[in-house]
N, CA, C, O and CB atoms as a CASP TS submission, in Angstrom:
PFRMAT TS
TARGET T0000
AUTHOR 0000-0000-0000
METHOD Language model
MODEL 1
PARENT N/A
ATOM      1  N   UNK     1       0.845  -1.177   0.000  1.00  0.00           N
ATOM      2  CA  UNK     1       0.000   0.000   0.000  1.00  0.00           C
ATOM      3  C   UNK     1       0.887   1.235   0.000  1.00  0.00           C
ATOM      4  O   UNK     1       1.993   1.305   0.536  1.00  0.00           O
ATOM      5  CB  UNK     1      -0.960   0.001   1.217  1.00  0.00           C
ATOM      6  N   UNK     2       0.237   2.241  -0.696  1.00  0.00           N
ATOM      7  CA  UNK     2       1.084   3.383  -0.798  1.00  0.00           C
ATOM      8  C   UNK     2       0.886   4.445  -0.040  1.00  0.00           C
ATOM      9  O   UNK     2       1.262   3.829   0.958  1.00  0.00           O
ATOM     10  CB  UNK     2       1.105   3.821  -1.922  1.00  0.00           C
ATOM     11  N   UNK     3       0.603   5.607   0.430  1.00  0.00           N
ATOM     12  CA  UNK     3       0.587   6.625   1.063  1.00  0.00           C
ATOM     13  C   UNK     3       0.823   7.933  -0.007  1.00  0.00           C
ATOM     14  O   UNK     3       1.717   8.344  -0.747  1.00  0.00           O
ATOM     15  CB  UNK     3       1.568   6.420   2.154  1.00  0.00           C
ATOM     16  N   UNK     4      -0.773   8.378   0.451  1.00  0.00           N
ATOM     17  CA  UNK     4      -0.702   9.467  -0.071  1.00  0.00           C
ATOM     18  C   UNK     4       0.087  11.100   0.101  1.00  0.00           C
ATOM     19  O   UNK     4       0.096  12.027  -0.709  1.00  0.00           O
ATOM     20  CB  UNK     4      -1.695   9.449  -0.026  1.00  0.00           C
ATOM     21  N   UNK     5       0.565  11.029   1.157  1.00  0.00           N
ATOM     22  CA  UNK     5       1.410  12.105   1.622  1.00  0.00           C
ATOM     23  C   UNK     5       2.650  11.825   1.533  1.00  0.00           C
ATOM     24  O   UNK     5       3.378  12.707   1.987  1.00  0.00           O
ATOM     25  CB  UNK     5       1.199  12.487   2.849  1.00  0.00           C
ATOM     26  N   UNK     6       3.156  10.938   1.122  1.00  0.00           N
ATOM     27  CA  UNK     6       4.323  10.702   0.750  1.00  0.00           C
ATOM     28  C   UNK     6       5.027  10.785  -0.507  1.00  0.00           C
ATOM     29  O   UNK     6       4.525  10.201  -1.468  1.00  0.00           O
ATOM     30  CB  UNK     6       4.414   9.822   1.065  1.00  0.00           C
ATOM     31  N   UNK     7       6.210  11.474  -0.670  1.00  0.00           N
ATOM     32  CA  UNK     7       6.395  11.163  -2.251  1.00  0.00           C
ATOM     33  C   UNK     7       7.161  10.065  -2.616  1.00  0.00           C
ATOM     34  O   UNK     7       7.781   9.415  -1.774  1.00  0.00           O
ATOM     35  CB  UNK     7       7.034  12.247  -2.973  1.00  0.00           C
ATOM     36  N   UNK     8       7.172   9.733  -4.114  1.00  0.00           N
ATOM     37  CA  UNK     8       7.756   8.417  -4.283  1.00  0.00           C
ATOM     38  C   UNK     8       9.045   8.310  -3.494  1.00  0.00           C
ATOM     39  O   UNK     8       9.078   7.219  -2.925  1.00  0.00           O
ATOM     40  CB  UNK     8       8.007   8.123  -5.759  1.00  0.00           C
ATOM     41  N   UNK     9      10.199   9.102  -3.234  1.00  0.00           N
ATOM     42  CA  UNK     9      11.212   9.076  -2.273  1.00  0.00           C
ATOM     43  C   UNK     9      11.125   8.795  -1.207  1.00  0.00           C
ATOM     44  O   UNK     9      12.144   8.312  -0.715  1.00  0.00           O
ATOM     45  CB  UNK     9      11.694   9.892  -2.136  1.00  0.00           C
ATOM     46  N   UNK    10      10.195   8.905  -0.523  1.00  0.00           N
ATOM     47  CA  UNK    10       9.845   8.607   1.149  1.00  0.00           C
ATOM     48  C   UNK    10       9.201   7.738   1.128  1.00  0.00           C
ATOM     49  O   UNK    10       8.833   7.368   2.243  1.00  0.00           O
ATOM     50  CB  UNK    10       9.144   9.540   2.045  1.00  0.00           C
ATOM     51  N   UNK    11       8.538   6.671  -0.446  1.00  0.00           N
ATOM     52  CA  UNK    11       8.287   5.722  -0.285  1.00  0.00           C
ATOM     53  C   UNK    11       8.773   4.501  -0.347  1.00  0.00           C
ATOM     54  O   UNK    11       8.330   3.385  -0.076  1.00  0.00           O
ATOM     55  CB  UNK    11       7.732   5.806  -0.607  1.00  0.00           C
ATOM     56  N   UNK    12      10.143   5.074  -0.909  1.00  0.00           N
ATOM     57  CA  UNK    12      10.788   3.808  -1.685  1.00  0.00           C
ATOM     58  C   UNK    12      11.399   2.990  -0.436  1.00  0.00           C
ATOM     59  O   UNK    12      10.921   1.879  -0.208  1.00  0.00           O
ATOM     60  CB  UNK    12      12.115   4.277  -2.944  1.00  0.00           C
ATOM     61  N   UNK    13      12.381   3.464   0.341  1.00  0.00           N
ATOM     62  CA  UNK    13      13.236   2.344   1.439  1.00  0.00           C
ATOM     63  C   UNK    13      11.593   1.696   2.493  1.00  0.00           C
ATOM     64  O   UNK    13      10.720   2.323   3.094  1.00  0.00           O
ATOM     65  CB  UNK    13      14.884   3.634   2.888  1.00  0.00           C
ATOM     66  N   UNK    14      11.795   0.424   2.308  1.00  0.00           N
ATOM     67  CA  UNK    14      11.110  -0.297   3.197  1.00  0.00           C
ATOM     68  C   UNK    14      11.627  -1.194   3.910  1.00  0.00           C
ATOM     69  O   UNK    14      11.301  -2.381   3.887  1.00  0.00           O
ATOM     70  CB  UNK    14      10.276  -0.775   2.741  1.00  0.00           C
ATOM     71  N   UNK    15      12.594  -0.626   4.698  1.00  0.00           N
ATOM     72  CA  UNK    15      13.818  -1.887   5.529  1.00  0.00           C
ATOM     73  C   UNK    15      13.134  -2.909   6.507  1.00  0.00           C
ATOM     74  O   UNK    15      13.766  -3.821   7.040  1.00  0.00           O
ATOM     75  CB  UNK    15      15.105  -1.023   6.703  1.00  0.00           C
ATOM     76  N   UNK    16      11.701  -2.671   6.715  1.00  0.00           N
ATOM     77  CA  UNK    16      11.500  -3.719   7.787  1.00  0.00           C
ATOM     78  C   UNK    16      10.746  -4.628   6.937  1.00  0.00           C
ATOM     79  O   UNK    16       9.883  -5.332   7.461  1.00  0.00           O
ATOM     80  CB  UNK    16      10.707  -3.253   9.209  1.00  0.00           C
ATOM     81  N   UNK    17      10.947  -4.688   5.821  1.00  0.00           N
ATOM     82  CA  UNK    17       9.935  -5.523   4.679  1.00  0.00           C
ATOM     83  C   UNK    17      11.055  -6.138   3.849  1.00  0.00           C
ATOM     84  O   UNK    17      10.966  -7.337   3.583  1.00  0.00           O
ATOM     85  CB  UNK    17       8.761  -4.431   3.571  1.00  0.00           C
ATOM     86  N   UNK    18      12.171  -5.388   3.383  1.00  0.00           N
ATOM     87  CA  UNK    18      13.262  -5.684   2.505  1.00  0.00           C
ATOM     88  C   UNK    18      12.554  -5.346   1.155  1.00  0.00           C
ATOM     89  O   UNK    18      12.961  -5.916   0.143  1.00  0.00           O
ATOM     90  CB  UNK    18      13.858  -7.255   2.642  1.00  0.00           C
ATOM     91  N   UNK    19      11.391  -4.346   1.061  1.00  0.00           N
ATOM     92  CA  UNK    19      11.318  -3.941  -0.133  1.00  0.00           C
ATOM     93  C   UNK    19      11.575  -2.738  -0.729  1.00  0.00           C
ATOM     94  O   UNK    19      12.478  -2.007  -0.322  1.00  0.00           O
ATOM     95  CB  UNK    19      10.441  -4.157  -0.377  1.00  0.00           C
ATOM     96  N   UNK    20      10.946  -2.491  -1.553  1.00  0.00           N
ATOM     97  CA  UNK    20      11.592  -1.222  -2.690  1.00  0.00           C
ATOM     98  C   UNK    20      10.058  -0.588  -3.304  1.00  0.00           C
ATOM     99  O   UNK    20       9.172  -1.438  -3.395  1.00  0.00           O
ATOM    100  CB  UNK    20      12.822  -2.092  -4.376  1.00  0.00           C
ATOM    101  N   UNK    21       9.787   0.463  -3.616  1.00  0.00           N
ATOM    102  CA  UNK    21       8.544   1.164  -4.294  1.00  0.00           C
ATOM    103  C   UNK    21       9.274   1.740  -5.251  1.00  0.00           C
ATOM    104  O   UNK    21      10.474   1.991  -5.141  1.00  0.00           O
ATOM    105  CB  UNK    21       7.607   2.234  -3.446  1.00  0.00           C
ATOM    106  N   UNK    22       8.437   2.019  -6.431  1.00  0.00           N
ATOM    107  CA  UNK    22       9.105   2.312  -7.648  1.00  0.00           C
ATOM    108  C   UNK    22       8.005   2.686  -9.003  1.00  0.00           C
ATOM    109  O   UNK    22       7.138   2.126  -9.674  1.00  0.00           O
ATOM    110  CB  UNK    22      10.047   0.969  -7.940  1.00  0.00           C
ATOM    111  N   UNK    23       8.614   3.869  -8.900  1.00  0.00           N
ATOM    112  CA  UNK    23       7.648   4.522 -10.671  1.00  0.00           C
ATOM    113  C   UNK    23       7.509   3.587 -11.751  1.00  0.00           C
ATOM    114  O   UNK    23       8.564   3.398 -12.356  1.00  0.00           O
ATOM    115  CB  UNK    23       8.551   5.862 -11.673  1.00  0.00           C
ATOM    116  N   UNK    24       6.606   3.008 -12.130  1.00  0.00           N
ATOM    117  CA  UNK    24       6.801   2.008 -13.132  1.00  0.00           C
ATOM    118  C   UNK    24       6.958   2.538 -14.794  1.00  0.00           C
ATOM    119  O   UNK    24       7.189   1.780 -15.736  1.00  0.00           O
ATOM    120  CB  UNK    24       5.548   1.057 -12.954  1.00  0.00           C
ATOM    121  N   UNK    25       6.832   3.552 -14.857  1.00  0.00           N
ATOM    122  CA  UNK    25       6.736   4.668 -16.035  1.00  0.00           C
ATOM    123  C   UNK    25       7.649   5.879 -16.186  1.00  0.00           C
ATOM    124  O   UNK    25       8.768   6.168 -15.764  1.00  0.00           O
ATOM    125  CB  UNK    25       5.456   5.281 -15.962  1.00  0.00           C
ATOM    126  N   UNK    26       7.026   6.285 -16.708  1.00  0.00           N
ATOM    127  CA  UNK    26       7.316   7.871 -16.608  1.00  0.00           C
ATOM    128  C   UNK    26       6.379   8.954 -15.811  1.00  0.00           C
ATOM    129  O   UNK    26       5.284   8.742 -15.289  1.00  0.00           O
ATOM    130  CB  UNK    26       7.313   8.375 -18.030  1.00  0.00           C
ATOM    131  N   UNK    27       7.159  10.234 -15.869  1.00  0.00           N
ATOM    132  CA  UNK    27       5.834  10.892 -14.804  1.00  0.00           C
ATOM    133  C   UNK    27       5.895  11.361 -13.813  1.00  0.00           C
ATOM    134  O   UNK    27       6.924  11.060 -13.209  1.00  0.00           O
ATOM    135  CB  UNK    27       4.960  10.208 -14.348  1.00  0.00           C
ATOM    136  N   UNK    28       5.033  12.212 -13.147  1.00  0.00           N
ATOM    137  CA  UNK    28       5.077  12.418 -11.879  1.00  0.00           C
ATOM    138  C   UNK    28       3.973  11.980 -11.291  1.00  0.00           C
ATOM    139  O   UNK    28       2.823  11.999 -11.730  1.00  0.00           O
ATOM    140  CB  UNK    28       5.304  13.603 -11.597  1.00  0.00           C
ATOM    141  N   UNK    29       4.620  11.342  -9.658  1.00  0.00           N
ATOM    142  CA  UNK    29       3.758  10.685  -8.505  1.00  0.00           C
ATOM    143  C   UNK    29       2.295  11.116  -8.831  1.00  0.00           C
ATOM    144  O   UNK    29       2.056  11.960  -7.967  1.00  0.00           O
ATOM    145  CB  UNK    29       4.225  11.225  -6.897  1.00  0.00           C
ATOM    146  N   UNK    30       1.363  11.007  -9.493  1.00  0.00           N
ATOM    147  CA  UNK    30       0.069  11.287  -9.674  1.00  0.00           C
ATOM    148  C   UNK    30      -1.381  10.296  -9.036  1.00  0.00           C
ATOM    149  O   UNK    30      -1.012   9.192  -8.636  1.00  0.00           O
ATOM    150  CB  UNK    30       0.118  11.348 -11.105  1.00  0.00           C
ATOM    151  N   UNK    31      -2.684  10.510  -8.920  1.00  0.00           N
ATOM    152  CA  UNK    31      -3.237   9.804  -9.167  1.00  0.00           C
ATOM    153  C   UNK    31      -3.741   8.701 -10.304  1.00  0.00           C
ATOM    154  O   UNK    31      -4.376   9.068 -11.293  1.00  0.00           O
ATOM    155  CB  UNK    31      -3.589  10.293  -8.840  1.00  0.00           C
ATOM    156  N   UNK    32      -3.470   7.620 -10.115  1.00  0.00           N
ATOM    157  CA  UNK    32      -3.595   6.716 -11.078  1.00  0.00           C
ATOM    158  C   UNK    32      -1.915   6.240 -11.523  1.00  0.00           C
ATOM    159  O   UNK    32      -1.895   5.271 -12.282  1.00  0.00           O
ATOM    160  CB  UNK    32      -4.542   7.433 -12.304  1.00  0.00           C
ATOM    161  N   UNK    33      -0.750   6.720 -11.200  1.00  0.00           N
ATOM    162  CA  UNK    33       0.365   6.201 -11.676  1.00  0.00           C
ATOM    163  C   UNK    33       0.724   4.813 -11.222  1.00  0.00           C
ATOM    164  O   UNK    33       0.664   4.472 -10.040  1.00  0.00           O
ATOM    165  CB  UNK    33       1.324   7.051 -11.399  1.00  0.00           C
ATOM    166  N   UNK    34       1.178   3.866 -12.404  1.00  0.00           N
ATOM    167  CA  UNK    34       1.278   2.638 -11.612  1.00  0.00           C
ATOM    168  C   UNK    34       2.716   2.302 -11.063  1.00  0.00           C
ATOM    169  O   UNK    34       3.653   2.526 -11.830  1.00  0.00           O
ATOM    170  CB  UNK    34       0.795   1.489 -12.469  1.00  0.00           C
ATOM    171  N   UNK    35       2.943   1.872 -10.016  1.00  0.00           N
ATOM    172  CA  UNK    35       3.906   1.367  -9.144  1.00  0.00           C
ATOM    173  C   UNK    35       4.264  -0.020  -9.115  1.00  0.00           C
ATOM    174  O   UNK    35       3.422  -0.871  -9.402  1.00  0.00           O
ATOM    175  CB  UNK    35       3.564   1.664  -7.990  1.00  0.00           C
ATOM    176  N   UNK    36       5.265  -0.282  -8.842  1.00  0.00           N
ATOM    177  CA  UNK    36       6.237  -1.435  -8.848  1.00  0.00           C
ATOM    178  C   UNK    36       6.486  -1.480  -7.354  1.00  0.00           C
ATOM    179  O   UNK    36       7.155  -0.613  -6.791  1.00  0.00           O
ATOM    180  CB  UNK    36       7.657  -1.220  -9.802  1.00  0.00           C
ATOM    181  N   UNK    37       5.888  -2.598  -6.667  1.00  0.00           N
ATOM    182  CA  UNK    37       5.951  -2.879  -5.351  1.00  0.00           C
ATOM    183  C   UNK    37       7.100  -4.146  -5.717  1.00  0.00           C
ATOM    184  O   UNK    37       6.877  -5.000  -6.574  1.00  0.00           O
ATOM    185  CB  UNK    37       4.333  -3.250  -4.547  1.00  0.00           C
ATOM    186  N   UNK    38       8.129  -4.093  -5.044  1.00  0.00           N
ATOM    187  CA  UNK    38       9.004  -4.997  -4.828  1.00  0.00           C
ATOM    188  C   UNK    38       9.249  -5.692  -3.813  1.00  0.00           C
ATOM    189  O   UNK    38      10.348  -5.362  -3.368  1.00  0.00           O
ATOM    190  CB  UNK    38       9.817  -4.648  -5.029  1.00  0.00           C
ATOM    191  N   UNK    39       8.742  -6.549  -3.176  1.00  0.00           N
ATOM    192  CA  UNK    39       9.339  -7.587  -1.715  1.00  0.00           C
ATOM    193  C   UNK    39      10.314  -8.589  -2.013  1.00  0.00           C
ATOM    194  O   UNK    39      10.130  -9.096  -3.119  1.00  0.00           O
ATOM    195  CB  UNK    39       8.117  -8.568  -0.966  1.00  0.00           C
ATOM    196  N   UNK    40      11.361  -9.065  -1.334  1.00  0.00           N
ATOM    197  CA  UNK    40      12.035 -10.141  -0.619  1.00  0.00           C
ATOM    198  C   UNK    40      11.890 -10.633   0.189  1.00  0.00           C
ATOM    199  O   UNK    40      12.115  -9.943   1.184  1.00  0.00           O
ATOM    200  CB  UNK    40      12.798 -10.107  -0.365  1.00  0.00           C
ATOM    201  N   UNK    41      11.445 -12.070   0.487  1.00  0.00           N
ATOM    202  CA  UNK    41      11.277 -12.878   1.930  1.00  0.00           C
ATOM    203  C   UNK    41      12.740 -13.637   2.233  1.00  0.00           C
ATOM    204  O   UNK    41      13.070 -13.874   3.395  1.00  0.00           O
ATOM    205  CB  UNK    41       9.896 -14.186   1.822  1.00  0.00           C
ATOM    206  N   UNK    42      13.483 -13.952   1.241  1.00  0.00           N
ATOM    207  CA  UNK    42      14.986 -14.204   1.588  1.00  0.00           C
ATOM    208  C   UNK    42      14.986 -15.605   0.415  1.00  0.00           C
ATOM    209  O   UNK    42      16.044 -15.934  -0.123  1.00  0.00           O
ATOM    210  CB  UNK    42      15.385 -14.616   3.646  1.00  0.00           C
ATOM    211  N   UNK    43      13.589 -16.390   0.102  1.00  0.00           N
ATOM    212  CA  UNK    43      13.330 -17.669  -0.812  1.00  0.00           C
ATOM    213  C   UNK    43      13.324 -16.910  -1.812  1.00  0.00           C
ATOM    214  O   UNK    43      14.194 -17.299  -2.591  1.00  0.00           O
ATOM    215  CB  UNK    43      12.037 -18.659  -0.671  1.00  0.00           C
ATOM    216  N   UNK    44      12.482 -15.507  -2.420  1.00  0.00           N
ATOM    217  CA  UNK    44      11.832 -15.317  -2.922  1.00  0.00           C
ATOM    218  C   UNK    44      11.301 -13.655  -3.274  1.00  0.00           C
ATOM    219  O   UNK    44      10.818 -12.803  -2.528  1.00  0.00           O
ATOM    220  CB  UNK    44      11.302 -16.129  -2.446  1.00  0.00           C
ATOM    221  N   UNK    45      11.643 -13.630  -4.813  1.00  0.00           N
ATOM    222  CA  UNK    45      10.913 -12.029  -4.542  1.00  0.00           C
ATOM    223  C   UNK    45       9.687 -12.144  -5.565  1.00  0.00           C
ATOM    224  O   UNK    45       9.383 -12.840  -6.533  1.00  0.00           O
ATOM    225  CB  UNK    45      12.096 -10.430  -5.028  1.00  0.00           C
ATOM    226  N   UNK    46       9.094 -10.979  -4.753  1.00  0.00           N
ATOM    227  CA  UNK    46       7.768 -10.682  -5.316  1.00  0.00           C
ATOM    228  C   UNK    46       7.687  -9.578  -5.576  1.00  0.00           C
ATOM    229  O   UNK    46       7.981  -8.773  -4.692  1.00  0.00           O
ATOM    230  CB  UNK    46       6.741 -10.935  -4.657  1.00  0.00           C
ATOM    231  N   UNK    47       7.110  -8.923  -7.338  1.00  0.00           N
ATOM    232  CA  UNK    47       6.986  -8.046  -8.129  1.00  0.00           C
ATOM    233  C   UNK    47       5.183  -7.866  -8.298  1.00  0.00           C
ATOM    234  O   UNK    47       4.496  -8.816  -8.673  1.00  0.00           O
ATOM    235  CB  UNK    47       7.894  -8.466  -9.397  1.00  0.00           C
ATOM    236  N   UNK    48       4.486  -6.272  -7.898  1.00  0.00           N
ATOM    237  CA  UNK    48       3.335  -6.120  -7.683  1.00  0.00           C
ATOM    238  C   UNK    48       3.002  -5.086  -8.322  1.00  0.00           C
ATOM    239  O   UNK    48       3.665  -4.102  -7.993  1.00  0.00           O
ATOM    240  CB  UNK    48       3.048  -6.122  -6.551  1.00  0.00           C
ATOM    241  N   UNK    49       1.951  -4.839  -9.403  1.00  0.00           N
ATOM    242  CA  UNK    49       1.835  -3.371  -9.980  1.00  0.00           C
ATOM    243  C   UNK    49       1.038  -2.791  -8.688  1.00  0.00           C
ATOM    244  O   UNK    49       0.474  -3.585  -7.934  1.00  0.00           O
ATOM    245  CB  UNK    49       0.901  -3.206 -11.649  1.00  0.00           C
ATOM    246  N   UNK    50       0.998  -1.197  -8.413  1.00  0.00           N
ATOM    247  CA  UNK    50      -0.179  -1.030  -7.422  1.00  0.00           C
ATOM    248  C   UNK    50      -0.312   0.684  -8.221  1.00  0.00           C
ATOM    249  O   UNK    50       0.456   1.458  -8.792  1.00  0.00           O
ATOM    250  CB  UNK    50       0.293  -1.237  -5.264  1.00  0.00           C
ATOM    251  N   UNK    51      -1.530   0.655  -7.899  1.00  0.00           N
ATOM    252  CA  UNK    51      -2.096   2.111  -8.507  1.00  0.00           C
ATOM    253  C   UNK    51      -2.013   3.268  -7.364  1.00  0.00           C
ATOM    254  O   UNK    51      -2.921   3.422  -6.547  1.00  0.00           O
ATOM    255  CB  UNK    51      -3.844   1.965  -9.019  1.00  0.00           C
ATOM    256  N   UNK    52      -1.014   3.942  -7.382  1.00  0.00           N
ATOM    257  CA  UNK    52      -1.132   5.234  -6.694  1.00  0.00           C
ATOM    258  C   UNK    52      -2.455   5.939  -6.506  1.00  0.00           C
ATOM    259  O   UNK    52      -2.810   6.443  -7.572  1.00  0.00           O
ATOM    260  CB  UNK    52      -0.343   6.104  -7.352  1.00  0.00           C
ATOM    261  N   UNK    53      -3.136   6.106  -5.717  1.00  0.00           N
ATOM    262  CA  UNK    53      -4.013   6.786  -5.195  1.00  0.00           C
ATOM    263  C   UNK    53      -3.962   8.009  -4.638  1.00  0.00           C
ATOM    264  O   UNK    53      -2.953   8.271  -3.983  1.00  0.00           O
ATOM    265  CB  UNK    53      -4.388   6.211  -4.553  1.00  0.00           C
ATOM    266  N   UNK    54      -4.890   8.902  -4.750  1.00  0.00           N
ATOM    267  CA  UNK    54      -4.463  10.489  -4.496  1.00  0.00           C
ATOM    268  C   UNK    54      -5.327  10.680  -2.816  1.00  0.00           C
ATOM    269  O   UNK    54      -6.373  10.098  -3.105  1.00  0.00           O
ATOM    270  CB  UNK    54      -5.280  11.833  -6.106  1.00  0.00           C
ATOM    271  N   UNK    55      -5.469  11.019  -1.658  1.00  0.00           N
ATOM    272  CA  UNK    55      -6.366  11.623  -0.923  1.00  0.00           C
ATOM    273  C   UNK    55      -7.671  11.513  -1.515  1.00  0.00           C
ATOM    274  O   UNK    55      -8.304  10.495  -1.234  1.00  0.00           O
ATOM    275  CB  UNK    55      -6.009  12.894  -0.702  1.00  0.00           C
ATOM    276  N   UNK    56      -8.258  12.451  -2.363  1.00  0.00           N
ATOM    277  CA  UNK    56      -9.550  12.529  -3.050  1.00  0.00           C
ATOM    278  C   UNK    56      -9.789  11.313  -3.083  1.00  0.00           C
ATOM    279  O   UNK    56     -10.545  10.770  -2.278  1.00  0.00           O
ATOM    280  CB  UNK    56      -9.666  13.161  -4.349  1.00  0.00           C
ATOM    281  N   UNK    57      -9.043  10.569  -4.230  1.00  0.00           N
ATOM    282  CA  UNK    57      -9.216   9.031  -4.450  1.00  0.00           C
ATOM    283  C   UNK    57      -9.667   8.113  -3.339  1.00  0.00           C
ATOM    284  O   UNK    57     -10.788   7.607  -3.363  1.00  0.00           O
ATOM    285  CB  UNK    57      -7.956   8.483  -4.865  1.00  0.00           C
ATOM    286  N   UNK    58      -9.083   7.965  -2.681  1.00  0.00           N
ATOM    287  CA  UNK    58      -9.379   7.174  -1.342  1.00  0.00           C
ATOM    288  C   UNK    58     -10.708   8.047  -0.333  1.00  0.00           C
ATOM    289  O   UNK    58     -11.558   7.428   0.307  1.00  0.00           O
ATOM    290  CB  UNK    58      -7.681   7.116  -0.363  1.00  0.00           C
ATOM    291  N   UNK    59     -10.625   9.415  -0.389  1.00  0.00           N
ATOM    292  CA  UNK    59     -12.375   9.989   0.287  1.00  0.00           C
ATOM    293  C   UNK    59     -13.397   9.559  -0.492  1.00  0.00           C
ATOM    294  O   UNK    59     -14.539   9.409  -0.058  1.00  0.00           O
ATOM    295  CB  UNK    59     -12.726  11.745   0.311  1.00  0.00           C
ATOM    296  N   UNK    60     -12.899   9.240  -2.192  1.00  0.00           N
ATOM    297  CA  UNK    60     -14.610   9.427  -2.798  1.00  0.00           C
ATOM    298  C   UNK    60     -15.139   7.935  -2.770  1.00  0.00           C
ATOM    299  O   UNK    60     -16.321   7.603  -2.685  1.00  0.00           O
ATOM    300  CB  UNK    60     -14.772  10.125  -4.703  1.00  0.00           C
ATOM    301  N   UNK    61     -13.705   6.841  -2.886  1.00  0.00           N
ATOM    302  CA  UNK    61     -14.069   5.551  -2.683  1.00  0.00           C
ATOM    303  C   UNK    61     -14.505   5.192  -1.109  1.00  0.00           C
ATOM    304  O   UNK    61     -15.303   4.315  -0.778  1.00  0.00           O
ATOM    305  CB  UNK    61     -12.900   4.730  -3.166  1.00  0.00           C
ATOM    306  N   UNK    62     -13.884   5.962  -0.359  1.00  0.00           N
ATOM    307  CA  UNK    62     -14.813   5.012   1.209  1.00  0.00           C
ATOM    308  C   UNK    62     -15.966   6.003   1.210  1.00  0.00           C
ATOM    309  O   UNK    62     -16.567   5.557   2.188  1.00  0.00           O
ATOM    310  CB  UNK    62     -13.810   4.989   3.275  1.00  0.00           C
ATOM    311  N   UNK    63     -16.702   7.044   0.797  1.00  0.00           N
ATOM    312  CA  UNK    63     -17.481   7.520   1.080  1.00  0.00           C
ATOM    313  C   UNK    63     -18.171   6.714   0.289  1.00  0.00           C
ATOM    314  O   UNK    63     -18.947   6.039   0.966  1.00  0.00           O
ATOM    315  CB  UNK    63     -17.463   8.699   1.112  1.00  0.00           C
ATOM    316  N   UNK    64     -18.231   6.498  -0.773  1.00  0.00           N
ATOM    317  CA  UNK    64     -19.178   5.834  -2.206  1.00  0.00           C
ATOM    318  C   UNK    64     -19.545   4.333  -1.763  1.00  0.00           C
ATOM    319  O   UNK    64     -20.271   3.589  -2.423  1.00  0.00           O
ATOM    320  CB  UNK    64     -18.093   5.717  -3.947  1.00  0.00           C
ATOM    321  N   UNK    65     -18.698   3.880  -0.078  1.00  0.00           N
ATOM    322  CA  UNK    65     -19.236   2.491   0.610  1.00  0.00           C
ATOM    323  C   UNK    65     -19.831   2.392   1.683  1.00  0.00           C
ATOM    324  O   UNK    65     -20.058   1.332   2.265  1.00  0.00           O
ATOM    325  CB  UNK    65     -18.391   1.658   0.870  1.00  0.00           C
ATOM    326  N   UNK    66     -20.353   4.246   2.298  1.00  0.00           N
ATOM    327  CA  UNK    66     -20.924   4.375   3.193  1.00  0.00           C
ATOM    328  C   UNK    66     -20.402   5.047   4.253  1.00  0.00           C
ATOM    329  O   UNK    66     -21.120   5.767   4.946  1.00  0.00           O
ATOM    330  CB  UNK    66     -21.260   3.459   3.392  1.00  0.00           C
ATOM    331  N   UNK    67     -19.162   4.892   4.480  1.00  0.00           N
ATOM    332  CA  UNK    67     -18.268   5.602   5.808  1.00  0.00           C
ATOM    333  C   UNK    67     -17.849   7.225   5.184  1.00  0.00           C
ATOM    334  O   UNK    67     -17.333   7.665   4.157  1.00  0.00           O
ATOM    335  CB  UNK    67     -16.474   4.479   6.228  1.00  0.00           C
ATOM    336  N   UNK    68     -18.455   7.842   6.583  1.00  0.00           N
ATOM    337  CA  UNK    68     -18.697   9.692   6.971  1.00  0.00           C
ATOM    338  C   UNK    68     -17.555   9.759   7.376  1.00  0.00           C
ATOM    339  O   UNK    68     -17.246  10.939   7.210  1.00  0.00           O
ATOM    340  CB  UNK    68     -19.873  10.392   8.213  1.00  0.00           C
ATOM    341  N   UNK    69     -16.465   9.076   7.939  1.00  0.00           N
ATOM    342  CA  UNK    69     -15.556   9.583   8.615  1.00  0.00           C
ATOM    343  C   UNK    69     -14.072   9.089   8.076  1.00  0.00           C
ATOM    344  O   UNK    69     -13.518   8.037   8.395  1.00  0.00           O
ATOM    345  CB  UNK    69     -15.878   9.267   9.992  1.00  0.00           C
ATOM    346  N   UNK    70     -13.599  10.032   7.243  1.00  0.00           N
ATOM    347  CA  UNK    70     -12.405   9.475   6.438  1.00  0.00           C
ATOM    348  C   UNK    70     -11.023  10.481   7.124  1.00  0.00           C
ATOM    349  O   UNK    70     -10.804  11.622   6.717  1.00  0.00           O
ATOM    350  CB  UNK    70     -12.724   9.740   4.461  1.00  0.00           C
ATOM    351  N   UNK    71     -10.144   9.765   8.271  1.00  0.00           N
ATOM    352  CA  UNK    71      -9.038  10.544   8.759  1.00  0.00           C
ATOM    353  C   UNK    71      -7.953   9.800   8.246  1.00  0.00           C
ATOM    354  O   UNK    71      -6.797  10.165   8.461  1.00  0.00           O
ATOM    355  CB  UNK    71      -8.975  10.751  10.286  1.00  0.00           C
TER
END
C-alpha cells in the first residue's frame, strides 16, 4: 500500500519488509500512476503493480461504501 502524503522518495526504502517502491513509467507521482511494489522474503521475490491513489481518491471511494468519517 502506498501513502498518499508521501512522495515516491519517502516511499521507496522499506527496511523492515526488505522492499523497494518504484515509478513504473514515466511521470510524476500522480493519481492513477502505476507502481512497482518490490518484496524479498529471503526464498523469494515478489513483483506487484499497485495504482497510486491520491487523498480525493481514497475519500470518494470510502465515502461511495458508506463511511462519513475518512481521517
Amino acid at each position: 500500500m502506498t501513502y498518499p502524503h508521501l512522495s515516491i522518495e519517502e516511499q521507496m526504502p522499506m527496511e523492515k519488509t526488505g522492499g523497494i517502491v518504484e515509478l513504473a513509467g514515466e511521470g510524476p507521482l500522480a493519481g492513477g500512476a502505476a507502481l512497482t511494489v518490490t518484496i524479498a522474503d529471503g526464498e523469494a521475490t515478489y513483483r506487484v503493480r499497485d495504482p497510486f491513489w491520491s487523498e480525493p481518491t481514497y475519500e470518494r471511494s470510502l465515502s461511495a461504501v458508506g463511511l462519513t468519517e475518512v481521517a
